[in-house]
Legacy VTK file of the C-alpha trace (Angstrom):
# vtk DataFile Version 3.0
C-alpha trace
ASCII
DATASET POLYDATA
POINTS 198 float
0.000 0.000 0.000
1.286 3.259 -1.046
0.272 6.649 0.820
-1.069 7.689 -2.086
-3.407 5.044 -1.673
-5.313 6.262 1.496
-8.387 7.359 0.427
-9.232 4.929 -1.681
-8.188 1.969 1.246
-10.744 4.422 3.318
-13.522 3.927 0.728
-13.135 0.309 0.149
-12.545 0.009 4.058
-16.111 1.939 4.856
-17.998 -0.688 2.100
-16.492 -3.549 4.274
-17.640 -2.317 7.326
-20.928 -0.716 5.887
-21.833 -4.219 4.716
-21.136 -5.966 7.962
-23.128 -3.165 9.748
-20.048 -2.267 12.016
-18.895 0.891 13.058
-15.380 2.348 12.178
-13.841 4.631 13.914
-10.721 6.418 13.373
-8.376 4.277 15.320
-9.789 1.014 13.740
-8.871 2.887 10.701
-5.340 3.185 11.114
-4.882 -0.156 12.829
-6.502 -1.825 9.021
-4.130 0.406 7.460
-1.054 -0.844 9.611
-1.949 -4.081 9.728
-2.672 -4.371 5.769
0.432 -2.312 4.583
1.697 -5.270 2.731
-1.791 -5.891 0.363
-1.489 -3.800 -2.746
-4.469 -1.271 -3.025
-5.917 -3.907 -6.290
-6.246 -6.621 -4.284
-7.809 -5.136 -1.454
-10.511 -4.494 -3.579
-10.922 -7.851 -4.703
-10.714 -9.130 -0.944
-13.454 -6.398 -0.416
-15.244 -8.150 -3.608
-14.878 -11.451 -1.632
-16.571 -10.678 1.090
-19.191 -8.983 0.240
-20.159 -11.840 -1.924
-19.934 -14.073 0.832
-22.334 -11.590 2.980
-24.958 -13.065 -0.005
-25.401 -16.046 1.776
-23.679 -15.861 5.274
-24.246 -14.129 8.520
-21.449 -11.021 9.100
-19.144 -11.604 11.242
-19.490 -10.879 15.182
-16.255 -8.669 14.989
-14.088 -8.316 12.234
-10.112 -7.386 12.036
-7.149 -7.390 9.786
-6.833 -10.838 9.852
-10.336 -11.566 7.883
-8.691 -9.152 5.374
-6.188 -11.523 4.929
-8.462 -15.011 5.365
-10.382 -13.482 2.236
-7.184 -13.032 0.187
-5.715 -16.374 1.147
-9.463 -18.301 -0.571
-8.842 -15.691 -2.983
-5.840 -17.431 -3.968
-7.062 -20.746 -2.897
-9.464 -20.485 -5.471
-7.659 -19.635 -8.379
-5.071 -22.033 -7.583
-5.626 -26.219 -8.372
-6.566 -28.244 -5.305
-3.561 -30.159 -3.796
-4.123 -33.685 -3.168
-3.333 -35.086 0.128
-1.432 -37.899 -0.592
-2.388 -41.040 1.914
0.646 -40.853 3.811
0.273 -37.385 5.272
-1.878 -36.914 8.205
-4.526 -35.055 8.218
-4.708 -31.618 10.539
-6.087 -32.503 13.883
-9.669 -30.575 14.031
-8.457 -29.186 17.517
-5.547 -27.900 16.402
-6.938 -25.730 13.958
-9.857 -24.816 16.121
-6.671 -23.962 18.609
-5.511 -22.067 16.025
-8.455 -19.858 15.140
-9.095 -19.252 18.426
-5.961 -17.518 19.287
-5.855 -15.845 15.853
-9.333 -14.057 17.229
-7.517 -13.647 20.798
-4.491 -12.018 19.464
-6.628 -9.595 17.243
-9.200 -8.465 19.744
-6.137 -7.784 22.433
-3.444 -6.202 19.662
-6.520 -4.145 18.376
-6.844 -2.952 21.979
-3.183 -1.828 22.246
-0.866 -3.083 19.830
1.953 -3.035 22.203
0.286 -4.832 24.525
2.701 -7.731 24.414
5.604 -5.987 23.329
6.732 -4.398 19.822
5.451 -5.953 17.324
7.445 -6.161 13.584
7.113 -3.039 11.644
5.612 -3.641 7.752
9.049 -1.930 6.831
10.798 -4.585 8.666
8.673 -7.916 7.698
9.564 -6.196 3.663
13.244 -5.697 3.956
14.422 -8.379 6.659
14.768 -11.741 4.940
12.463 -14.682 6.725
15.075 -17.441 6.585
17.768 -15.339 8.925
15.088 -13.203 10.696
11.616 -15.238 11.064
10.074 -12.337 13.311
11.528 -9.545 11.547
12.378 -6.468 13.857
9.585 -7.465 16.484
11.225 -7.006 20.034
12.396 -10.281 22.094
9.530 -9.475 24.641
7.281 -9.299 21.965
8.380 -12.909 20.233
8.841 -14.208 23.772
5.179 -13.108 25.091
3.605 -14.418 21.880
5.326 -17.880 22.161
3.744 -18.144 25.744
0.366 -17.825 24.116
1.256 -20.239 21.618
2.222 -22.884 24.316
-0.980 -21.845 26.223
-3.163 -22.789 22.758
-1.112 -26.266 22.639
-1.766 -26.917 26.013
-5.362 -26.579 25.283
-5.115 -28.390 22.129
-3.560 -31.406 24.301
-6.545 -31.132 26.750
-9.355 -31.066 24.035
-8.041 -34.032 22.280
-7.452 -36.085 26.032
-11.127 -35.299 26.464
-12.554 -35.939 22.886
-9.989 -37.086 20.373
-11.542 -35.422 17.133
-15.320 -35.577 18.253
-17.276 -32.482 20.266
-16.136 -31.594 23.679
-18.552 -29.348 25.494
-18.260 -25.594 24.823
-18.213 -24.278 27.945
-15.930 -26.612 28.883
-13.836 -25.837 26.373
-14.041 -21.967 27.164
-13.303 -22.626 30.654
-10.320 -24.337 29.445
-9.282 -21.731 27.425
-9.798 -19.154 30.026
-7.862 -21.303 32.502
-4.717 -21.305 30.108
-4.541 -17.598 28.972
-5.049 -16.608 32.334
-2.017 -17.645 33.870
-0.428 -17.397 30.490
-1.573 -13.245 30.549
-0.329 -13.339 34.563
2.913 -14.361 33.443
3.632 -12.430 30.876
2.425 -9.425 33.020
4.784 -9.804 35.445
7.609 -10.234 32.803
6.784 -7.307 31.180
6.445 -5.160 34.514
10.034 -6.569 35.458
LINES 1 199
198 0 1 2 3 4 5 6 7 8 9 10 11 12 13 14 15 16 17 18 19 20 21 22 23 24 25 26 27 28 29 30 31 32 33 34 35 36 37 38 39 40 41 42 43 44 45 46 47 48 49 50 51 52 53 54 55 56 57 58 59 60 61 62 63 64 65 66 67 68 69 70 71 72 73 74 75 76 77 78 79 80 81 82 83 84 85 86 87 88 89 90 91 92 93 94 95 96 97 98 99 100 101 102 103 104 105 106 107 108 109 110 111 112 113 114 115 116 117 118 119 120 121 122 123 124 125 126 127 128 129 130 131 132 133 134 135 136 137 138 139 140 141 142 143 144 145 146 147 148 149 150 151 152 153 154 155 156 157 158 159 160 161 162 163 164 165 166 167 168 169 170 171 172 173 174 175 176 177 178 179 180 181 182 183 184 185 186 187 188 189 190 191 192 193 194 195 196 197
């Protein structure tokens, strides 16, 4: 995204959340902007395309952030690409795990929406562009940040573990599995609140 591109990221951004019936204030603004720095103006629109076409025939979304920006260009591509076949050899995903994983995908949203230094500095667009991945996987994000981040990451494996103890692939009850979650990220949060006040 270029600068000169603001306004028209601000109009595409406003039919998003016009269409989901959210409001968009100026700070949520700026956060998209941030956090989409690396989509090119073009695709945006098509991501913006996406999902309204999916509002045809689905519910909105109880909150939306950057990363549904993203999730829309990933089927995006997805869908213009040829399906992969899983060869019988390789495992399939675990259902938890990528439950796991959407939950803390949501968690990490909400909270770095809230205050995106929250757990630290995160990386910079400039620095996820110009820092290669292969010597510098997290970019110029600050070791508190990385470290804090990996702590939620063990939290969400931890629950992972638990979920498939108490169900292997089949339904575990929800609230048990929110107070499970809860139980994890609080002591995971209480930790990494007294690191970061150290």
């Amino acid at each position: 995204m270029e600068p000169g591109d603001r306004t028209a990221f601000d109009g595409i951004l406003a039919e998003i959340f016009g269409a989901i019936d959210k409001p968009l204030s100026e700070s949520k603004r700026d956060a998209f902007w941030k956090g989409l720095q690396r989509m090119g103006i073009v695709e945006l629109s098509r991501c913006r395309d996406h999902i309204l076409a999916k509002l045809e025939t689905e519910e909105p979304p109880k909150s939306f952030g950057v990363a549904h920006v993203w999730d829309a260009k990933r089927a995006l591509r997805a869908k213009g690409a040829p399906q992969q076949i899983r060869q019988p050899d390789e495992p399939e995903a675990n259902p938890w795990e990528l439950q796991g994983t959407r939950f803390l995908q949501g968690y990490l949203n909400r909270n770095l929406q809230a205050d995106p230094m929250r757990y630290g500095r995160p990386a910079t667009a400039a620095g996820m562009a110009r820092l290669s991945r292969e010597r510098f996987p997290h970019a110029d994000a600050s070791e508190d940040f990385v470290r804090n981040i990996e702590r939620l990451v063990a939290a969400k494996k931890a629950w992972v573990a638990d979920m498939i103890d108490q169900g292997g692939t089949g339904p575990v009850d929800v609230d048990l599995q929110k107070s499970v979650w809860r139980d994890y990220f609080e002591r995971a949060e209480a930790e990494i609140s007294q690191r970061m006040a150290a």
